[in-house]
C-alpha positions in Angstrom: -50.3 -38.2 -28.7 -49.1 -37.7 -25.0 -50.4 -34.9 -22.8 -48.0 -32.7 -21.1 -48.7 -31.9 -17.4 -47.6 -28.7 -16.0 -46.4 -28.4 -13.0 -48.3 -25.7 -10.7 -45.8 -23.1 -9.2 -46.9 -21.4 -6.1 -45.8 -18.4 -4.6 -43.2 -18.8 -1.8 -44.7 -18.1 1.8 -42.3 -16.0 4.3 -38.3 -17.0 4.1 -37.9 -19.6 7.0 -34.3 -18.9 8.7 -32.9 -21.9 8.3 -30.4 -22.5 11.1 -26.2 -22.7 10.3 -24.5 -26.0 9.7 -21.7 -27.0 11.9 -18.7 -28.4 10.5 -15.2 -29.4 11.2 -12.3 -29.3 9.3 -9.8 -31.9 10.2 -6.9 -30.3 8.4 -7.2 -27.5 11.2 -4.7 -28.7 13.0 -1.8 -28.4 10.3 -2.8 -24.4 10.0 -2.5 -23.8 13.9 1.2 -25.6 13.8 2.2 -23.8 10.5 1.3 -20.5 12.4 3.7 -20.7 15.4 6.0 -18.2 14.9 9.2 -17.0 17.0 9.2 -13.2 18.4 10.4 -12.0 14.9 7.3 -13.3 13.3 9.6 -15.7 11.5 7.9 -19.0 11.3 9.6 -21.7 13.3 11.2 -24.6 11.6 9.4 -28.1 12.5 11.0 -30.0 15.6 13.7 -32.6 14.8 12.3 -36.1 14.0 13.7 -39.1 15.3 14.4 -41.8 13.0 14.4 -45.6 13.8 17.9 -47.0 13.7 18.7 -49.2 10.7 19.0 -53.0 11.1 22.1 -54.9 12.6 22.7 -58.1 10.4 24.9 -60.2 12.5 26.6 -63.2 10.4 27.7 -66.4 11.2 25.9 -66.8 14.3 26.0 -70.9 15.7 24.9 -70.2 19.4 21.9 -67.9 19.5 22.0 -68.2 23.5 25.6 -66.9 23.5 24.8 -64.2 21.1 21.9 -62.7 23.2 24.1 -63.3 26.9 26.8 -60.5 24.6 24.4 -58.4 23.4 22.5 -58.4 27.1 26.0 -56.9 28.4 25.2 -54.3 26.2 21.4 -53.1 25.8 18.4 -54.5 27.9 15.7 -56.9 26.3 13.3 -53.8 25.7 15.5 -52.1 23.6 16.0 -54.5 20.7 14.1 -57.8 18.9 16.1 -60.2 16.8 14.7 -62.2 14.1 16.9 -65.7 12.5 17.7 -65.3 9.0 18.3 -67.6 6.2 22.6 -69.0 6.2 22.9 -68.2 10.2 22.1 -64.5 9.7 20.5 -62.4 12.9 19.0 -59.5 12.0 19.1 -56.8 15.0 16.7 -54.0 15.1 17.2 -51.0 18.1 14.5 -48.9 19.4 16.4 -46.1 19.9 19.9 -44.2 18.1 21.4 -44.7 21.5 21.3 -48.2 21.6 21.8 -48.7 18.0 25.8 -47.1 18.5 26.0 -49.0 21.8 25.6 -52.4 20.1 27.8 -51.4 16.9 30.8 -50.4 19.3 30.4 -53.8 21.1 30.0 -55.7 18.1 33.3 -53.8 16.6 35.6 -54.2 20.2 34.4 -58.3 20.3 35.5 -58.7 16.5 31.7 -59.9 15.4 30.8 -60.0 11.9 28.1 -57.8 11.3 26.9 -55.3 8.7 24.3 -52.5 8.5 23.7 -49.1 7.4 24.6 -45.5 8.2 21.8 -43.8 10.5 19.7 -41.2 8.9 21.0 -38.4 10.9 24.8 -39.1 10.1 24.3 -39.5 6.2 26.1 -36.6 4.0 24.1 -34.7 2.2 24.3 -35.2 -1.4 24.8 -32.3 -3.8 26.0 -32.9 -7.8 27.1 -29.4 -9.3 26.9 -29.1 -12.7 28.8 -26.9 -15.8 31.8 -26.6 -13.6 34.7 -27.2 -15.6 36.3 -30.2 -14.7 40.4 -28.7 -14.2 38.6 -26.7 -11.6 40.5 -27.7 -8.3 38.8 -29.2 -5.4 40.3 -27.3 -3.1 38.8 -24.4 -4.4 35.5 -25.6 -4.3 36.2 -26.3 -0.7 37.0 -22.6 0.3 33.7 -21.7 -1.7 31.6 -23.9 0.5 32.9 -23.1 3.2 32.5 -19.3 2.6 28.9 -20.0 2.1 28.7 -21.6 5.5 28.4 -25.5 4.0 30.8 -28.0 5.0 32.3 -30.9 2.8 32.5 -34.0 3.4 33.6 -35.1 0.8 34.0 -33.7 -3.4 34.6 -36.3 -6.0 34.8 -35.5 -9.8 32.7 -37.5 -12.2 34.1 -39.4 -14.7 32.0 -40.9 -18.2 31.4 -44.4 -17.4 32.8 -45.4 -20.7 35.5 -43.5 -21.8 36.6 -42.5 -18.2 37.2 -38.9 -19.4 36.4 -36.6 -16.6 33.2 -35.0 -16.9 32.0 -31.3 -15.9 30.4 -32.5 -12.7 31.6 -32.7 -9.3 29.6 -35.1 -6.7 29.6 -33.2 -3.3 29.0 -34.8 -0.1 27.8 -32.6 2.6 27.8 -32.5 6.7 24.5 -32.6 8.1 23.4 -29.4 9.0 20.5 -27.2 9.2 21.5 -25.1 6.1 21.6 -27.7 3.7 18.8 -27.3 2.2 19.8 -23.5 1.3 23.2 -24.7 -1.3 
């Protein structure tokens, strides 16, 4: 048989204040920017971000030294790195939008083989609109767009991969823009 303590409870003496903890909140930050607001009391949209350029893959390159004297004519040595690929493939990263389009027009006037992508800022903006009936006319869908203050790049009707029927969907391709978002 065990014995059983108790535990003696005693009275408690006078409440000591006990003093407040500090703390921080790191997120803080994210609150004070979300609250800037313009003289409307509309909340302001977030700054522009700048995106790095996409890489430059130059082909066929033989003479590196010749290929850097060009693009030297073009850009300074801070504004770009190169790095040798596999099958005599250079692959040319910017620093900045500016010098990315510098070195694309140079590349395109000197007839060098090169490929890379569209910059982040220029790409449509894709929209697929659904349940429209596929005799509807492009044109149409235009004018719409337009009256709602979008502008099309480009509007391409689907067609079933199969069959090649047309489909009731319509691929739209969109001009950057602030608005976007709002279709």
């Amino acid at each position: 048989m065990r014995s059983q303590k108790r535990n003696k409870t005693t009275s408690p003496g006078p409440a000591v204040p006990t003093p407040p903890t500090k703390t921080q909140n790191r997120y803080a930050i994210l609150a004070q920017e979300a609250s800037k607001v313009d003289t409307e009391g509309k909340p302001l949209p977030p700054p522009p971000q700048n995106h790095k350029p996409p890489p430059i893959f130059i082909h066929g390159v033989i003479n590196y030294d010749q290929m850097i004297k060009s693009i030297r004519e073009v850009a300074e040595d801070e504004q770009y790195f190169t790095k040798s690929m596999a099958n005599d493939v250079i692959k040319l990263t910017s620093s900045t939008s500016d010098t990315y389009r510098s070195l694309i027009k140079h590349f395109k006037e000197n007839g060098i083989f090169f490929h890379t992508y569209q910059l982040k800022e220029e790409r449509a903006y894709r929209v697929v609109l659904k349940y429209l009936h596929h005799s509807t006319d492009v044109k149409d869908i235009l004018q719409e767009l337009l009256e709602m203050g979008h502008v099309a790049r480009n509007i391409v009707n689907a067609h079933h991969r199969q069959t090649k029927e047309p489909l009731n969907l319509f691929f739209v391709d969109l001009e950057p823009a602030d608005n976007n978002k709002d279709i």
